[in-house]
C-alpha positions as semicolon CSV with decimal commas, in nm:
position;residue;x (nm);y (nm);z (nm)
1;X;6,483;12,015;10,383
2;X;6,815;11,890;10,243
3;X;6,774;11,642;9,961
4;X;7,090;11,392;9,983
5;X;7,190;11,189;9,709
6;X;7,101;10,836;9,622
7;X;7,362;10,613;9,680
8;X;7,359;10,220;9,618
9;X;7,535;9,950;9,660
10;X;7,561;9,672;9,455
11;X;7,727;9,348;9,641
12;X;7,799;8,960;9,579
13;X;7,644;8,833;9,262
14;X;7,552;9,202;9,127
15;X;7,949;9,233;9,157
16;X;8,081;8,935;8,889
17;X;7,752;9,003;8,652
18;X;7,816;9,376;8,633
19;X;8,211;9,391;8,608
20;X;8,207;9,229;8,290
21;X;7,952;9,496;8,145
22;X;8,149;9,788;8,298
23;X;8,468;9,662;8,132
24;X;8,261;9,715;7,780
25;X;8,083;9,978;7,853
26;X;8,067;10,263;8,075
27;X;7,852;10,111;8,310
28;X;7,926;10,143;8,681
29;X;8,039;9,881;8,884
30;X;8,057;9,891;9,248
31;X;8,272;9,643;9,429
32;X;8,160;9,527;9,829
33;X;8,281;9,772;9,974
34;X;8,587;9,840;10,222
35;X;8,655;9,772;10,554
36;X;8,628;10,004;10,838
37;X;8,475;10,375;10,858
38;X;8,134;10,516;11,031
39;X;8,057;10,918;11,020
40;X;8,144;10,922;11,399
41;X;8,502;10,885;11,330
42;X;8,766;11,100;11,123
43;X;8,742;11,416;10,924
44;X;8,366;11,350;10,936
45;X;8,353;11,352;11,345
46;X;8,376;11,709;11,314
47;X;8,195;11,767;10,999
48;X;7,884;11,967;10,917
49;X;7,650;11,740;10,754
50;X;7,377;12,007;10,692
51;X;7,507;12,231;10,464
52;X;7,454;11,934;10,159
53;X;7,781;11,989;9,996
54;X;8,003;11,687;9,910
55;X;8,142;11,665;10,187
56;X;7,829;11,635;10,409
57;X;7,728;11,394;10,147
58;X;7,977;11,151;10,210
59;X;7,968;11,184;10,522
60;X;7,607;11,151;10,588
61;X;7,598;10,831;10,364
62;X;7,916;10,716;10,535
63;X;8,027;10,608;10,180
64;X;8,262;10,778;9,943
65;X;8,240;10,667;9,559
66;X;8,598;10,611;9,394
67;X;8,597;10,510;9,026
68;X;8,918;10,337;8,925
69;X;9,035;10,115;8,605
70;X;8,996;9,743;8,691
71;X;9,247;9,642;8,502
72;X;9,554;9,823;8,552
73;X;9,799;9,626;8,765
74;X;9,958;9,718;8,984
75;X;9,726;10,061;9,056
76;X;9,421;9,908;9,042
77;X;9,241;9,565;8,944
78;X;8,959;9,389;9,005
79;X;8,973;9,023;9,108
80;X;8,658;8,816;8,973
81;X;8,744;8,509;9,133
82;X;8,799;8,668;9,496
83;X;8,565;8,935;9,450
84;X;8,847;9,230;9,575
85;X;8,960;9,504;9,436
86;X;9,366;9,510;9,460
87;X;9,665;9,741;9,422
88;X;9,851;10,068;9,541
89;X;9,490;10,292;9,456
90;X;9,289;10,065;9,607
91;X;9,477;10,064;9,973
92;X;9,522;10,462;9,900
93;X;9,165;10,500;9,853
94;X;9,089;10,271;10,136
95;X;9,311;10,486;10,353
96;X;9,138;10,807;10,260
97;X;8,825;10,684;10,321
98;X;8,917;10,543;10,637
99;X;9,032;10,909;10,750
100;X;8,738;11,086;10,639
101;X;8,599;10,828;10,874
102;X;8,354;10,646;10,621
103;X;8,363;10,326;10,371
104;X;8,479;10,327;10,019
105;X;8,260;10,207;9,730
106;X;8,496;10,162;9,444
107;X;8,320;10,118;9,086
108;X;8,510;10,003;8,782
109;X;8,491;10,267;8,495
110;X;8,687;10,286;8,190
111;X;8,961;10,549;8,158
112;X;8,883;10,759;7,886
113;X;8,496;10,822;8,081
114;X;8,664;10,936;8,365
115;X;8,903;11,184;8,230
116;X;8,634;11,329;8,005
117;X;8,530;11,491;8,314
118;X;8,142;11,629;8,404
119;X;8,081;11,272;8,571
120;X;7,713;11,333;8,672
121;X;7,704;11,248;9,043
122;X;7,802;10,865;8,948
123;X;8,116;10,920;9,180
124;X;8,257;11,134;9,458
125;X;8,648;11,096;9,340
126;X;8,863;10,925;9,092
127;X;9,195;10,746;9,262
128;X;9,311;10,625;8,948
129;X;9,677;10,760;8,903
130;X;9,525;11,025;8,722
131;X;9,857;11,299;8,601
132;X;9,786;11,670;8,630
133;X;9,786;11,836;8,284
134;X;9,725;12,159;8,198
135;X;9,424;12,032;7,994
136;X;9,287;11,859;8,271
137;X;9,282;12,168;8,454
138;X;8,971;12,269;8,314
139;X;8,773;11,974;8,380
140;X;8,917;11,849;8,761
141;X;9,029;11,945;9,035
142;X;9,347;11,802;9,184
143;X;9,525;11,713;9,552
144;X;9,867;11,756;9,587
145;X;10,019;11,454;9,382
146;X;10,056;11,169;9,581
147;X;10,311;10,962;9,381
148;X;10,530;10,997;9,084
149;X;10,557;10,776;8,822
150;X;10,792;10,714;8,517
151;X;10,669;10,661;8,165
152;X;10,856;10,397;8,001
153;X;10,853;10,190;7,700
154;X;10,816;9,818;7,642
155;X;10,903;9,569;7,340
156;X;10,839;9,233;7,286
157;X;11,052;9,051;7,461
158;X;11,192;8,902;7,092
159;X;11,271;9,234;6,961
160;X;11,624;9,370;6,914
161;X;11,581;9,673;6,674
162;X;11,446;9,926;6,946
163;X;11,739;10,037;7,176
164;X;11,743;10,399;7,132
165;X;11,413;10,551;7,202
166;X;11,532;10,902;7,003
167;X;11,593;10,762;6,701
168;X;11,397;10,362;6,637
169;X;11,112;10,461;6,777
170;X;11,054;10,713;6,476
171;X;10,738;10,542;6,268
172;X;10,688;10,305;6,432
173;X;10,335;10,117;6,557
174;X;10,281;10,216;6,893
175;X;10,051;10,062;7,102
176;X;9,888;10,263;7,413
177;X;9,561;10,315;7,660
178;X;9,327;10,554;7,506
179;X;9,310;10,923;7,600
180;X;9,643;10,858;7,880
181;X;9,904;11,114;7,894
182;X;10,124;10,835;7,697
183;X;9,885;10,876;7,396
184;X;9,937;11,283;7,436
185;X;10,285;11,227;7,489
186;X;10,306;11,084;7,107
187;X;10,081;11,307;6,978
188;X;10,329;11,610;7,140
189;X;10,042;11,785;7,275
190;X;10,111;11,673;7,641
191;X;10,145;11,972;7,913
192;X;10,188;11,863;8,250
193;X;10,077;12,096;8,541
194;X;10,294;12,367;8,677
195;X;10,639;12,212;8,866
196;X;10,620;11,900;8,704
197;X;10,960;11,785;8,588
198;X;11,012;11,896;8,229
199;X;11,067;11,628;7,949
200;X;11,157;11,674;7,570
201;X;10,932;11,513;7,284
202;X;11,180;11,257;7,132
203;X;10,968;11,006;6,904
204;X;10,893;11,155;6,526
205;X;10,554;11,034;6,343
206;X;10,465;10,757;6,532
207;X;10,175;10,512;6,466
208;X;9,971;10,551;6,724
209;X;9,720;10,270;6,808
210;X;9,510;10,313;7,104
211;X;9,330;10,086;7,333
212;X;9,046;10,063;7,624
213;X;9,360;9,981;7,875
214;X;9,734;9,986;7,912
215;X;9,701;9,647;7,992
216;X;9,520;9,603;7,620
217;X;9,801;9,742;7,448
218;X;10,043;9,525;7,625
219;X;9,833;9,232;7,542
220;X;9,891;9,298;7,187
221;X;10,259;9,380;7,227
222;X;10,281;9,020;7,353
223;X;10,092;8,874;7,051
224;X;10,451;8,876;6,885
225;X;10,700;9,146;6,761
226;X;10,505;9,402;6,511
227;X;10,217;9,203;6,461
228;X;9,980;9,458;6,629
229;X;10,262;9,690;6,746
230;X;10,641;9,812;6,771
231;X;10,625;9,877;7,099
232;X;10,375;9,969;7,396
233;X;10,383;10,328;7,624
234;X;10,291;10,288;7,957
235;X;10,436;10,383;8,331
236;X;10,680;10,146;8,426
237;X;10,553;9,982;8,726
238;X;10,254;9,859;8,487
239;X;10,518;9,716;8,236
240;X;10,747;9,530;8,535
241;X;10,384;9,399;8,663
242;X;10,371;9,276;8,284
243;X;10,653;9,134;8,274
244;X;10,590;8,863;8,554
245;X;10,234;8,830;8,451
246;X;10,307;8,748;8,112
247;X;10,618;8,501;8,162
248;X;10,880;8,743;8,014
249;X;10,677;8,846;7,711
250;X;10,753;9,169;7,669
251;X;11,030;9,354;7,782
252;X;11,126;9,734;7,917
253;X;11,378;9,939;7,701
254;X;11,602;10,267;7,719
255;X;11,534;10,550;8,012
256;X;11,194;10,681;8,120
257;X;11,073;10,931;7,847
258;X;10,883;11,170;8,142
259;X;10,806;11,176;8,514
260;X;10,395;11,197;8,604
261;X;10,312;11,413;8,897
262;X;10,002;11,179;9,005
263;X;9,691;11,313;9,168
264;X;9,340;11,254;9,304
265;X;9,102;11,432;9,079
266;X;8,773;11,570;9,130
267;X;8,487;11,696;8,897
268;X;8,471;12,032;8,861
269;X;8,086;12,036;8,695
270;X;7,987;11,818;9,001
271;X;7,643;11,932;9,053
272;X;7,653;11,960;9,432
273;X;7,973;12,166;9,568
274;X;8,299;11,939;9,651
275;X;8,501;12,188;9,774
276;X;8,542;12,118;10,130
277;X;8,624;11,813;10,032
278;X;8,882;11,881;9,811
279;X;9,009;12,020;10,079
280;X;8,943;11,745;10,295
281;X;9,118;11,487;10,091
282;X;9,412;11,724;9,993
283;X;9,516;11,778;10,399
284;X;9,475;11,396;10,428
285;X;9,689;11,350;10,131
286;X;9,926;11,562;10,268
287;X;9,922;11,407;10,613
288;X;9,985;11,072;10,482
289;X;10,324;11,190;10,311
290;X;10,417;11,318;10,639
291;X;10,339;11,008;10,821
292;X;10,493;10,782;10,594
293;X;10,202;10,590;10,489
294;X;10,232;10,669;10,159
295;X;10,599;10,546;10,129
296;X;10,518;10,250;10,275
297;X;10,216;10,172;10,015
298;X;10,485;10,264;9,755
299;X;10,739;9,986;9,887
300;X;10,491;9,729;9,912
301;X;10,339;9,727;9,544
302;X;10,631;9,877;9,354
303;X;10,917;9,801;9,587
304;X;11,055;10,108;9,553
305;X;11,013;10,462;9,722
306;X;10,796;10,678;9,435
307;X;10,620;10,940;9,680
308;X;10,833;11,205;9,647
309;X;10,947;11,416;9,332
310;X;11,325;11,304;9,358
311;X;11,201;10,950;9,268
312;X;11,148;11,150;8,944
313;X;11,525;11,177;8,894
């Protein structure tokens, strides 16, 4: 007999009480789940649901289990109020879900427990903007990248001493999400996967000050020029999205620094095998390039085109 594993979901007032927890700690949260989906329909139709890999998993339950950041607008956020999850990841998860023919359960999760990898069976998938790096190699596996993103920096919006990001950058408090590829970036230790587009390390001894979120570090950006930082790292769409949210209180300066190849990761020490679906969600990945779909999610939350590698520059 095939065992199948447990999966619950938590709904309505679960939802608000839990999301503040999993915001502290690294408790899962799992939002009401998506529209649309059934194992009759999709990739799933034609699946094999006895052979109890991860694929027959999700299938069987008619769920798959994305863990994203809830607070990382516009990617991926979590609105208490409404009770939704929001943003580009959240429609692209929806969408892969909806192929595979099945319902997404989305938990909240912070960032640095889902890139430390070996996730336990607590989730299928992470759709969290996650880059390909060479050190992340070892610990996920990765779709084709699905969008590119630039890494930019932001000031407060009163500063006028950071122009040139080669040179006033050097020393200087900067403020970023813990373990991101912005926080490797400054440490120069960042290696992005094979036919990325290559980038040059141009800020000397900097402060680094890390926090839960990108969103955090922003926060304190806005608290007023150097009082908790110099300047914040973080990709660009997540500073613009800052921008309006905060009422012009911080502000975007100089070029992008790199170009992130983006991708759906997987756990490589998941205890039951996920490689047909992998698979599975790579091809869907793939199709939804060629269809357009996701240029079209890329117009509607960034109003711009980032799906392709020439958005890179």
């Amino acid at each position: 007999m095939i065992k199948f594993r447990p999966r619950v979901a938590l709904a309505g007032i679960a939802v608000l009480a839990m999301i503040g927890v999993a915001c502290a700690n690294d408790t899962t949260t799992t939002s009401a789940a998506a529209p649309s989906g059934g194992s009759g329909t999709g990739v799933c139709a034609s699946a094999d649901t006895t052979t109890g890999d991860a694929l027959a998993e999700v299938c069987s339950s008619g769920t798959l289990r994305v863990a994203t950041d809830p607070k990382y607008k516009p990617q991926s956020w979590y609105d208490v109020q409404t009770s939704t999850w929001n943003g580009f990841d959240v429609e692209v998860a929806t969408e892969i879900a909806n192929r595979l023919g099945v319902k997404t359960d989305i938990q909240a999760q912070k960032w640095n427990t889902i890139t430390a990898g070996s996730w336990n069976d607590r989730w299928d998938v992470s759709v969290g903007s996650m880059t390909d790096t060479v050190d992340r190699e070892s610990l996920f596996y990765f779709t084709p990248a699905y969008y590119y993103t630039p890494a930019g920096i932001a000031v407060n919006s009163t500063n006028t001493s950071i122009q040139d990001l080669t040179t006033d950058l050097d020393g200087k408090k900067i403020c970023v999400g813990a373990s991101t590829t912005y926080e490797d970036y400054l440490k120069g230790s960042l290696v992005l996967g094979a036919g990325a587009p290559k980038f040059d390390f141009v800020i000397d001894n900097p402060q680094i000050i890390t926090f839960t979120t990108d969103t955090d570090a922003l926060d304190n950006l806005a608290l007023g020029d150097g009082v908790r930082c110099d300047a914040a790292m973080t990709a660009t769409p997540t500073i613009a999205q800052y921008v309006t949210d905060s009422g012009g209180k911080v502000k975007q300066v100089g070029d992008p620094l790199y170009f992130e190849p983006l991708s759906i990761a997987f756990d490589k020490n998941d205890p039951v095998a996920n490689a047909t679906l992998v698979a599975a969600v790579s091809k869907i990945v793939e199709d939804m390039h060629a269809d357009g779909t996701l240029s079209s999610l890329s117009e509607k939350w960034y109003k711009t085109d980032l799906t392709t590698q020439s958005a890179s520059g």
